[in-house]
N, C-alpha and C positions, 0 to 999 in steps of 0.2 A: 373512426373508432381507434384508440389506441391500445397499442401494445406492450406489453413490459416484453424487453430481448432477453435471450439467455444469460447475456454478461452480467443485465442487472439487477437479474433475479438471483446472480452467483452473488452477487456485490450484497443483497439483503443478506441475503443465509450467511455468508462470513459476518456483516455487521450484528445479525441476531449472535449468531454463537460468541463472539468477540465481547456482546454486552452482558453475556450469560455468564462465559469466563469472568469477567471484571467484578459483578455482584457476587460471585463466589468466592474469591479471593478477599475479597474486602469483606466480606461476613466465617471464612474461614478460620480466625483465631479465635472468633465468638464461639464456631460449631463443634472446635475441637474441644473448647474449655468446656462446655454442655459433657461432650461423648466422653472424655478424660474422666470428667468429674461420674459420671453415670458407672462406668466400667473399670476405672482406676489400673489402664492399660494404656500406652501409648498404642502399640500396634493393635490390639483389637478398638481404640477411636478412630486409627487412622481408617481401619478396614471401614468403619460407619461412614466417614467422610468420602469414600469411595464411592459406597452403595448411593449414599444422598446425592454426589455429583452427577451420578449416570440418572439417577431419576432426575431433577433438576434440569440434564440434557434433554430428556423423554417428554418432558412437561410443557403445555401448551402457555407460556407464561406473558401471550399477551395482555390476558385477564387478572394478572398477579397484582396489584393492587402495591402490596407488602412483601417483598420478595426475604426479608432478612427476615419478617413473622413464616412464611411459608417453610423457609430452609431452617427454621430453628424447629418447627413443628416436627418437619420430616425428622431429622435430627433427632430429637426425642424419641420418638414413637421406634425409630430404628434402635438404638440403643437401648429401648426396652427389652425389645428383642433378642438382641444381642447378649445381653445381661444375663438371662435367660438361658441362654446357651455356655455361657464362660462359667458360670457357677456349677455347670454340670461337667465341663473339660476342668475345674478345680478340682474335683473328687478325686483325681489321679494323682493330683500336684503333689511333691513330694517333700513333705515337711511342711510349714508353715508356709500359708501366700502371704504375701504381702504387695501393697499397691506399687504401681512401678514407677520409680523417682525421674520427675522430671527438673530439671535446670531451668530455675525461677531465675537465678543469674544473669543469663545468657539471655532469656526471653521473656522480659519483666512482665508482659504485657498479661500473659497467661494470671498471672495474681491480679490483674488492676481491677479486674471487679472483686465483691467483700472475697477477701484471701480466706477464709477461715474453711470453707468449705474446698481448698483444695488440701489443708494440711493434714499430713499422715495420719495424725491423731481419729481426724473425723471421718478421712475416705475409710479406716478400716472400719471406724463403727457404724457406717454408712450399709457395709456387706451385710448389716441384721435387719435391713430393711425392705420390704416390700419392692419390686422394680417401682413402680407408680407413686408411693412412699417416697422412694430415693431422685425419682425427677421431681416431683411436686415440691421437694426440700431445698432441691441444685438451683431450682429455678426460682426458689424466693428466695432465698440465702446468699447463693453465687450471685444471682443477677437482676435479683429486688423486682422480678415481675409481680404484676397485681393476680390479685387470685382468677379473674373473669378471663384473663389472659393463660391462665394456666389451666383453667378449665377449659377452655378450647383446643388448648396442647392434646390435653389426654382424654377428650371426648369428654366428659363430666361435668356435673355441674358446680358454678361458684362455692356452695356448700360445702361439696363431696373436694373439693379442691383444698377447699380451710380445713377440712378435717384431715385430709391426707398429710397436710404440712404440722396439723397441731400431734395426731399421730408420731411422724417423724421428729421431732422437737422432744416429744414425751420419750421414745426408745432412747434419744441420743442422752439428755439429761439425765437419765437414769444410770448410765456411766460415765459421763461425761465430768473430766473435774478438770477448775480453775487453775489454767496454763500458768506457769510463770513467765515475766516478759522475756522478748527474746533475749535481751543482754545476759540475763540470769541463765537462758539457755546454752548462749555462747561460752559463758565462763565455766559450768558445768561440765560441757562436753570437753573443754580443755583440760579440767581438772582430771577427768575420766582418762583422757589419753594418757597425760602423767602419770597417773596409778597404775593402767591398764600395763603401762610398759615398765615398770618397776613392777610387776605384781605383786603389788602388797594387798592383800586381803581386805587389812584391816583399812587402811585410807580407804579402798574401794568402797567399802560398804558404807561408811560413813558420809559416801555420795548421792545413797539411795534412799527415795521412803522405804518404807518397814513392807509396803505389797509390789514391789520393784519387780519386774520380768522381761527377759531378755528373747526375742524373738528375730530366728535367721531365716530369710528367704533364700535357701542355697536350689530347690529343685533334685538334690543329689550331689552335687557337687561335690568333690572332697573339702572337707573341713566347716564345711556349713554341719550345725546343730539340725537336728531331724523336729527336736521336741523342746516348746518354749521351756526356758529355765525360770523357776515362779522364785518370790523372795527373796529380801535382799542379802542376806547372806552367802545361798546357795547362788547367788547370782554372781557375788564378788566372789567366792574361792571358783566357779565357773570360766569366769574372767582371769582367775592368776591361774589357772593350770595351763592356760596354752599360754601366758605370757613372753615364754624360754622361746617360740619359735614365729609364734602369730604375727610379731612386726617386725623380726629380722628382715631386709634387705626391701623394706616397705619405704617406698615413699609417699609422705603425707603432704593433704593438698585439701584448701578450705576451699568450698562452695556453697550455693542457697539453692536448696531442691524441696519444688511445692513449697516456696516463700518461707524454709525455716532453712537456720544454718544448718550445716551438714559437713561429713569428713570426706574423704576418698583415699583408697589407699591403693597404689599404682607398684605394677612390677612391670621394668622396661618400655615403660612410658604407657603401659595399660590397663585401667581401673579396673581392679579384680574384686574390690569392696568398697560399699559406700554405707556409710554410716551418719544415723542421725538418733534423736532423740526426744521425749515429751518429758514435761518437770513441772513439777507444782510446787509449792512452797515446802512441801515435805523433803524435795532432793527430786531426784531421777525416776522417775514413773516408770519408761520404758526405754529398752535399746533396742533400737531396730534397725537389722543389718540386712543389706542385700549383697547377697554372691552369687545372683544366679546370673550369668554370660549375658542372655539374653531381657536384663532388664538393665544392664548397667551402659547401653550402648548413648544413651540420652545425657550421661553426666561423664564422660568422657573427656569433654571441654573442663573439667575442674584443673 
């Protein structure tokens, strides 16, 4: 009768874990792109990719069949949760949230399934949706699963899965207006800078649709806005009152965050603003600025 020894029952357990590492790393920018897209938080996705690893560890994964279907489910169903919890630690936030910019630049990958559901425009209008709504959307949108598949994600049936996605599709369309390409975005925001730093009123607003609003994520910050500034007027004389000091001794620096251009603006080599924008053929839709410390630590590399 034979025996397996101690060493080479050590030797399976490290090969088991070594294979479990390897399938997790290699489905890792999949699971982030899911928990990102779900949460519109780098550190509360990372915390989801946490929880999902230690399960993952726990899990008897002989029988795993589909390990990247397995780990995209947990994935999900965590980040329901999660979602769940962050929208009620938003009640505190202070001034405007907004989603936290990650550097499409630096890590292209994150966009290479459809981009359209990572950019700012859709993650905020994504916050009006349902948690179950907002995965049944990530996961036909972001990454073109079939409905049978996504019914099995969130327990439900093919039906209730179509309708959860046609649901989300109907919220989003109902605000949702035709982008201008990004070239037009680029030369807009450039435009913006120009005026923003000369504060001329009058250029500015001639930048804008006529429903323009400007919205800062500062948390508290000094000099972050508390309350969006709506219309384009009030939004351009908005923009010239702080023009006398807001980009003294700023250095400016072009990046792609969530696959659109974006600005950053650096004091002693450290991004204390980043700045991007949405535009339709009307001019500039929306500014949307981040100054909170803690979401600028991702675009740092600009």
């Amino acid at each position: 009768m034979s025996t397996v020894s101690d060493d080479e029952s050590v030797d399976v357990d490290r090969g088991d874990i070594a294979e479990a590492v390897r399938v997790f790393e290699e489905s890792r920018r999949r699971l982030f792109g899911i928990a990102y897209r779900m949460l519109g938080s780098v550190a509360d996705a990372e915390d989801v990719l946490q929880d999902v690893w230690i399960r993952w560890q726990g899990t008897d994964r002989s029988g795993i069949r589909e390990p990247l279907a397995f780990l995209t489910t947990v994935t999900t169903r965590v980040s329901i949760n999660a979602l769940q919890s962050a929208h009620t630690r938003r009640e505190t936030y202070i001034g405007p949230w907004l989603p936290e910019p990650v550097n499409t630049e630096d890590d292209p990958l994150l966009g290479a399934e459809r981009g359209e559901a990572l950019q700012f425009a859709i993650l905020i209008l994504l916050e009006k949706l349902t948690p179950n709504e907002r995965a049944a959307y990530v996961l036909r949108e972001a990454l073109d699963y079939e409905y049978d598949r996504i019914a099995e994600i969130l327990q439900a049936t093919p039906a209730s899965a179509r309708q959860l996605v046609s649901r989300a599709r109907k919220h989003l369309a109902s605000e949702k207006r035709v982008t201008a390409p990004e070239p037009d975005q680029r030369r807009l925001l450039e435009a913006f800078l120009a005026a923003a730093q000369r504060g001329e009123a009058s250029d500015l607003e001639a930048l804008f649709a006529a429903d323009a609003g400007s919205w800062t994520d500062g948390n508290g910050v000094k000099l972050a806005a508390r309350i969006p500034v709506l219309g384009a007027s009030r939004v351009a004389k908005f923009v010239a009152a702080f023009s006398s000091h807001f980009w003294i001794g700023k250095e400016i620096g072009w990046t792609r965050v969530n696959d659109q251009p974006a600005v950053t603006l650096s004091e002693n080599g450290r991004v204390t603003t980043m700045l991007t924008l949405t535009a339709s053929a009307d001019g500039i839709t929306r500014l949307l600025w981040v100054m909170s410390p803690d979401k600028l630590a991702h675009v740092e590399a600009a």
